[in-house]
C-alpha positions as CSV (number, residue, x, y, z in Angstrom):
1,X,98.0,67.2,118.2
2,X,100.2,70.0,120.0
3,X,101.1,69.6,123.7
4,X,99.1,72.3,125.7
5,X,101.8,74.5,127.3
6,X,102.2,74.8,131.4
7,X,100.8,78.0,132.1
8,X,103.0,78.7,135.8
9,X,106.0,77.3,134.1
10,X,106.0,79.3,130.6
11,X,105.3,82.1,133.3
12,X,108.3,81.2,135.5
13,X,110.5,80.9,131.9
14,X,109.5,84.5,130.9
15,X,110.1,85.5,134.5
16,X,113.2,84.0,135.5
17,X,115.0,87.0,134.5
18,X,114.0,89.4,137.7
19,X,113.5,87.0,140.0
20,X,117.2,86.3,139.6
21,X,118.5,89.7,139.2
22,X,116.6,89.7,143.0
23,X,118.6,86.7,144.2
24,X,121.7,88.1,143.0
25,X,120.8,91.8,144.3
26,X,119.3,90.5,148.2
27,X,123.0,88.3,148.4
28,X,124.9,90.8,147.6
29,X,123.9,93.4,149.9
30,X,123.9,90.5,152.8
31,X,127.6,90.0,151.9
32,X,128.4,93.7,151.9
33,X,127.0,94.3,155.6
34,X,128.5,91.0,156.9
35,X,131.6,92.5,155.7
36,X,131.1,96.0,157.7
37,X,130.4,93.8,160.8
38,X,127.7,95.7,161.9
39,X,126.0,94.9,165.5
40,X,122.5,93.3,164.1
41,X,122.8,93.6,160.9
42,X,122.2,90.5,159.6
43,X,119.0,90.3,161.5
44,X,118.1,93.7,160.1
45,X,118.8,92.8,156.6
46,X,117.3,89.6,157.1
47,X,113.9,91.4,158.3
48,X,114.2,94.0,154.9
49,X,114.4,91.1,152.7
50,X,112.2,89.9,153.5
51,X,109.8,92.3,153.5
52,X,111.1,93.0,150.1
53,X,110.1,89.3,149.6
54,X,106.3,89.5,150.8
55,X,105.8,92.4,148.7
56,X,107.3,91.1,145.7
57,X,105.9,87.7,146.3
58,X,102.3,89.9,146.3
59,X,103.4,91.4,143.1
60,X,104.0,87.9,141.0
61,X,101.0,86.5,142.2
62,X,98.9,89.5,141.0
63,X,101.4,89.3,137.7
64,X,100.4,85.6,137.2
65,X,96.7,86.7,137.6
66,X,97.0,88.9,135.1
67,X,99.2,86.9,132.9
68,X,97.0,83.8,133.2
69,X,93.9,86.2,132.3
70,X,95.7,87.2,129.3
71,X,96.9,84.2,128.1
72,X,93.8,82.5,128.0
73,X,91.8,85.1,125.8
74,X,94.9,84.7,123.4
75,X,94.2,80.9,123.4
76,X,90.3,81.3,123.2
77,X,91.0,83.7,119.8
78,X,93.7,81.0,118.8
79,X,90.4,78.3,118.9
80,X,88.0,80.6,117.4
81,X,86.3,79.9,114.2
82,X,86.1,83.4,113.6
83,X,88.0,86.2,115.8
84,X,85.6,88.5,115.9
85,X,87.2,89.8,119.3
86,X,90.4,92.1,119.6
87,X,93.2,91.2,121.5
88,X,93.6,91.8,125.4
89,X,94.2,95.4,126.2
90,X,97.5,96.0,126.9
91,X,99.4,99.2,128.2
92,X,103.3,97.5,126.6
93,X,104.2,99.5,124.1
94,X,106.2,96.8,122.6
95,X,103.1,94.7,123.0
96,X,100.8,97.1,121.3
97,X,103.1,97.2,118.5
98,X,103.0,93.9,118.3
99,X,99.1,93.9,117.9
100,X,99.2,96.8,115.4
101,X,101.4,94.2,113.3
102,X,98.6,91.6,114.0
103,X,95.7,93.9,112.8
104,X,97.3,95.2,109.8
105,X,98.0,91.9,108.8
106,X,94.3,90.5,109.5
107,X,93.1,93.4,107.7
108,X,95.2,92.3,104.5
109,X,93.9,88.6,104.9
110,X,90.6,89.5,104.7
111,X,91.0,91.9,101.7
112,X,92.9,89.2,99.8
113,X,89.7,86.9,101.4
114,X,87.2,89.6,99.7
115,X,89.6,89.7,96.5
116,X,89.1,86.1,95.8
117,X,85.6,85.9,96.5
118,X,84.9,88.3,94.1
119,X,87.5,86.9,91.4
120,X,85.5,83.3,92.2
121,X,82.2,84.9,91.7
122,X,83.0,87.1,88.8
123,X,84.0,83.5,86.9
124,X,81.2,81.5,88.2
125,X,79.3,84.5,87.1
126,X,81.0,84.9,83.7
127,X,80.7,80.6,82.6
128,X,77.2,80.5,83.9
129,X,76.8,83.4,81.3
130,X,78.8,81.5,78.6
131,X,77.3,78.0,79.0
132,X,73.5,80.3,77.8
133,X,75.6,81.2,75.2
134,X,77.5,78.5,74.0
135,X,74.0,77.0,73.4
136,X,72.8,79.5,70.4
137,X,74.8,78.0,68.1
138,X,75.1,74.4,69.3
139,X,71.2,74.6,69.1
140,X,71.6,76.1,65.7
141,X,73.7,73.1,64.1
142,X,71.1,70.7,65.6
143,X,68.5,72.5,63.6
144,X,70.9,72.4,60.5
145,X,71.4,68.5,60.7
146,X,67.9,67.7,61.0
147,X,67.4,69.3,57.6
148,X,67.3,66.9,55.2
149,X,68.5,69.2,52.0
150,X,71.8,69.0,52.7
151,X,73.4,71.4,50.1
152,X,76.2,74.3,49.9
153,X,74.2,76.9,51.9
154,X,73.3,74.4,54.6
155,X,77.1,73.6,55.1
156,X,78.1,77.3,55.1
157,X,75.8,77.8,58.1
158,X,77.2,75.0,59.6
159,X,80.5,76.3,59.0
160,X,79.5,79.2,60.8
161,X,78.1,78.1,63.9
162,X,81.1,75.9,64.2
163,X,83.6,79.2,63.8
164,X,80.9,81.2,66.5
165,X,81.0,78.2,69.0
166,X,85.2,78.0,68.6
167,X,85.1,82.0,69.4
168,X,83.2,80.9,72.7
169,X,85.2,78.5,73.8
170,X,88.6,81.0,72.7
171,X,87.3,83.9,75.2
172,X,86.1,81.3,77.8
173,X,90.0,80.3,77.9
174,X,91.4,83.8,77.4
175,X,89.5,84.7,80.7
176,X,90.2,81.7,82.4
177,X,94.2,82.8,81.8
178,X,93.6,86.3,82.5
179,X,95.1,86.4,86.0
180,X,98.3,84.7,85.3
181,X,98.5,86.6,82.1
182,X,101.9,88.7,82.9
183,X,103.4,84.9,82.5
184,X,102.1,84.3,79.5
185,X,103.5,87.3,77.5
186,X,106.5,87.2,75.5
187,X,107.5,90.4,73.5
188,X,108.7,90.8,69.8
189,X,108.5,92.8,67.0
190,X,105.7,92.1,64.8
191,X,104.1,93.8,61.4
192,X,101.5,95.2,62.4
193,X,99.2,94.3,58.3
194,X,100.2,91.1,59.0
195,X,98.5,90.7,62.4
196,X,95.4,92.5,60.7
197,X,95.5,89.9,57.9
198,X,95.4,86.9,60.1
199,X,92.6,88.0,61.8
200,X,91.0,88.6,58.7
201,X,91.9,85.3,57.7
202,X,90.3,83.7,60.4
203,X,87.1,85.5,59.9
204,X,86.6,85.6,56.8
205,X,84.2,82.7,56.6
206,X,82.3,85.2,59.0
207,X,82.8,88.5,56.3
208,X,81.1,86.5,53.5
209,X,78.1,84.7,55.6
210,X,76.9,88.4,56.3
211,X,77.3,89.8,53.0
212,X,79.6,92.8,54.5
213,X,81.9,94.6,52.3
214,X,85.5,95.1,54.0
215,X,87.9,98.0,53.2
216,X,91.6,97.5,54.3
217,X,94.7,100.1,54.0
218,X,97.8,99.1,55.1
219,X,100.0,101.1,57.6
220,X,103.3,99.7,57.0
221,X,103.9,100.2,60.7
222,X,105.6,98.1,63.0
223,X,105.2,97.1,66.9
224,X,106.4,95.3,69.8
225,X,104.2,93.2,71.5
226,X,102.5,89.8,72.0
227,X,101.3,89.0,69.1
228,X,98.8,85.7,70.1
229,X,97.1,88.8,72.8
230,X,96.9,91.5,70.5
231,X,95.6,89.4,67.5
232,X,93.2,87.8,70.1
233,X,91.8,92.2,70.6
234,X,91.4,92.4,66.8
235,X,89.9,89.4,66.6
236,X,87.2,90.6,69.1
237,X,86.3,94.2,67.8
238,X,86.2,92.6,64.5
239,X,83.3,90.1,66.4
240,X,81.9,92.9,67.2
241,X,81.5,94.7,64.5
242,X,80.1,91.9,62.4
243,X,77.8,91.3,65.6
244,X,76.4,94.8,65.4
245,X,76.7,95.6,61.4
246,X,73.8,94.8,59.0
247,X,74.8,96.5,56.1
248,X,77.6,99.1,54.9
249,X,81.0,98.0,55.4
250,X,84.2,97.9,57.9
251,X,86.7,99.4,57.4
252,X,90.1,99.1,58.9
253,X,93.4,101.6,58.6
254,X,95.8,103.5,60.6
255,X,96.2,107.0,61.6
256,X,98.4,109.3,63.4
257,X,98.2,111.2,67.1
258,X,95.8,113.1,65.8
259,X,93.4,110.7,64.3
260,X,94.3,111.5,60.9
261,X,94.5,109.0,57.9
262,X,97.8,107.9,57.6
263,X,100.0,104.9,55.8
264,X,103.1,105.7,57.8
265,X,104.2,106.3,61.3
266,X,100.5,105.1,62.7
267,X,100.0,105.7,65.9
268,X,96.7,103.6,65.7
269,X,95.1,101.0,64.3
270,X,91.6,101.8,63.6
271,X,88.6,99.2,62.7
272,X,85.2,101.0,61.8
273,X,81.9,99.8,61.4
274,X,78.5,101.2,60.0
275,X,76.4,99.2,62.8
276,X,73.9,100.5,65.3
277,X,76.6,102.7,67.4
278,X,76.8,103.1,70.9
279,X,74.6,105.5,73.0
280,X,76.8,108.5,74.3
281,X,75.1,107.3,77.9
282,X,76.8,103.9,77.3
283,X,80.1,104.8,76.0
284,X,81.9,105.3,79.4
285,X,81.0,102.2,80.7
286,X,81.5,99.7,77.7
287,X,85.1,98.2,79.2
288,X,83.2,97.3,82.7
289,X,83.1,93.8,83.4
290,X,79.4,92.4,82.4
291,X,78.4,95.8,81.1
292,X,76.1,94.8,77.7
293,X,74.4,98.1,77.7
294,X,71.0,99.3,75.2
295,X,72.8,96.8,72.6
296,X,72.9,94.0,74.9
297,X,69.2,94.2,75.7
298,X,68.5,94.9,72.8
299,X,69.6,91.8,71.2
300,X,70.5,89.8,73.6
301,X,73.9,88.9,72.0
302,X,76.3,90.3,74.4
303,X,78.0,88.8,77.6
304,X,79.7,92.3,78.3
305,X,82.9,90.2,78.5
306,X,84.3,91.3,75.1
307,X,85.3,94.6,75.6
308,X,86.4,93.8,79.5
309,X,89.0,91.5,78.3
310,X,90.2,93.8,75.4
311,X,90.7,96.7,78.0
312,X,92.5,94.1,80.2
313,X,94.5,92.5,77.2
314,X,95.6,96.2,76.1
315,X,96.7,97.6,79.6
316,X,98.5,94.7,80.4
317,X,100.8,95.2,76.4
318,X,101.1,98.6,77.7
319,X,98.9,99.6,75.1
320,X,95.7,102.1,74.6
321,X,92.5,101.6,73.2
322,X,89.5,103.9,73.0
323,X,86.0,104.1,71.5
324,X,84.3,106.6,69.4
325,X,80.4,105.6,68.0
326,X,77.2,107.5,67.9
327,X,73.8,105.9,67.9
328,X,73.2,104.3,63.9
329,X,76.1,106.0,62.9
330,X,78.9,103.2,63.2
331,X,82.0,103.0,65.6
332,X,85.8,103.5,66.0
333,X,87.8,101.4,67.7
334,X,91.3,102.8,68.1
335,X,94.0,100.1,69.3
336,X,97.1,101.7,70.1
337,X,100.1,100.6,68.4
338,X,102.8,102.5,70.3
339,X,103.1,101.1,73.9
340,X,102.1,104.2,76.3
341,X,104.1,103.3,78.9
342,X,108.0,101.3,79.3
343,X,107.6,97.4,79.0
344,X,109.7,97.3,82.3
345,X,106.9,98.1,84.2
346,X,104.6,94.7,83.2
């Protein structure tokens, strides 16, 4: 526990200053009119000092009023749960300065206060969300085991659910890491086909369990970026798209600036479904945190996470990504594969 401070002496310690410039000042004009040799002299000087004295004597006791005053509001907002009060008016400019430095920086606490509040809420928020989630297909492999004809199809749904339940647990972690993500990142060049074909790999257990046809062209193209984030964005539209396609097929190729087809110099990879679409009302809003949208309702199937993370993922590689769909006419996805903006700058 901190020693309480002595009010008179810390005011003494901060006053000793003047009160010896005083001293010094009163004995040296005593010395200069002993030296003239005045006729009463001393006794006159004697008699101004010492009114000089009284009235400065007046002045430090109305100075330690006002310094006593002023030091204990400053000690009742240091022992305040919250300091809800300002500090004591002042008319110092050095000591309003001082208090402009003390505001500015209260204001930033509580912003950075606000800031994790709202970062704690948006995860307790987001695994309340995935734990309802997590238990669709969990529930569904229960269901599976207690059927007792065990045969090929059986295990292929089982496979499934498995696959689905490892995708939840995948974007519960990519979230959980989003904030510390700038760490994570390490930079190389990658094919960009091959990053396509090991997210196809990884779903294609998915592909044939919804009876989906899949049309790839290769872009020969070639990028620089993380490659465990930006297959972890495929890997999500791709979700998508099988989420929201019932028939017809997805497609995946790259085109140039302009959107055109193209097998060299791709500006973007594109991955297109013939699912429900997106309502043009929706479309703005699809990268908002917890935005699921007529879909979402619809089905139930979305957290609204997907496409927040992707938006995150992409901004963060310095790449773009942008959505075309029309209601029951499929969507676009275009993942930019040409970073919009200098590495340097991550």
């Amino acid at each position: 526990m901190k020693k309480k401070p002595c009010i008179p002496a810390a005011y003494l310690r901060e006053r000793i200053v003047p009160v010896f410039f005083y001293i010094a000042e009163a004995l040296t004009f005593m010395m200069l009119a002993a030296l003239y040799g005045y006729e009463g002299v001393l006794a006159n000087m004697t008699y101004a000092l010492g009114l000089m004295a009284f009235f400065g004597g007046c002045y430090l006791v109305w100075d330690y009023g006002r310094y006593w005053e002023k030091y204990r509001e400053l000690m009742r907002l240091v022992s305040a749960q919250e300091r809800t009060g300002g500090l004591p008016q002042t008319a110092f400019a050095m000591e309003q300065a001082y208090q402009r430095i003390i505001a500015e920086q209260e204001a930033e606490k509580k912003e950075l206060i606000t800031q994790l509040d709202e970062k704690q809420q948006n995860m307790a928020d987001y695994y309340t969300m995935w734990t309802h989630q997590i238990k669709i297909p969990l529930s569904a492999m229960d269901l599976l085991l207690q059927n007792e004809d065990r045969n090929e199809r059986l295990l292929k749904q089982l496979r499934e659910e498995v696959f689905k339940t490892g995708q939840y647990v995948d974007m519960a972690l990519s979230y959980a890491r989003m904030e510390s993500i700038s760490a994570d990142l390490s930079f190389v060049r990658l094919d960009v086909d091959e990053l396509v074909k090991g997210a196809l790999k990884k779903y294609w257990l998915l592909f044939c369990g919804a009876g989906i046809g899949l049309h790839l062209e290769e872009c020969h193209a070639q990028m620089v970026t993380d490659g465990k984030w930006f297959s972890f964005v495929i890997e999500q539209v791709l979700s998508n798209a099988l989420k929201y396609t019932k028939e017809g097929e997805i497609s995946i190729y790259g085109t140039d600036e302009s959107g055109v087809r193209a097998t060299q110099g791709c500006r973007y990879l594109v991955i297109e479904d013939t699912g429900i679409g997106i309502g043009e009302s929706d479309l703005p809003r699809i990268f908002e945190r917890g935005f699921t949208g007529y879909n979402g309702r619809l089905g139930h199937k979305s957290t609204g996470i997907g496409l927040y993370l992707c938006k995150q993922i992409m901004d963060r590689l310095g790449l773009s990504v942008r959505v075309e769909s029309k209601r029951d006419k499929g969507t676009k996805v275009f993942l930019g594969i040409a970073q919009e903006r200098s590495l340097t700058n991550l």
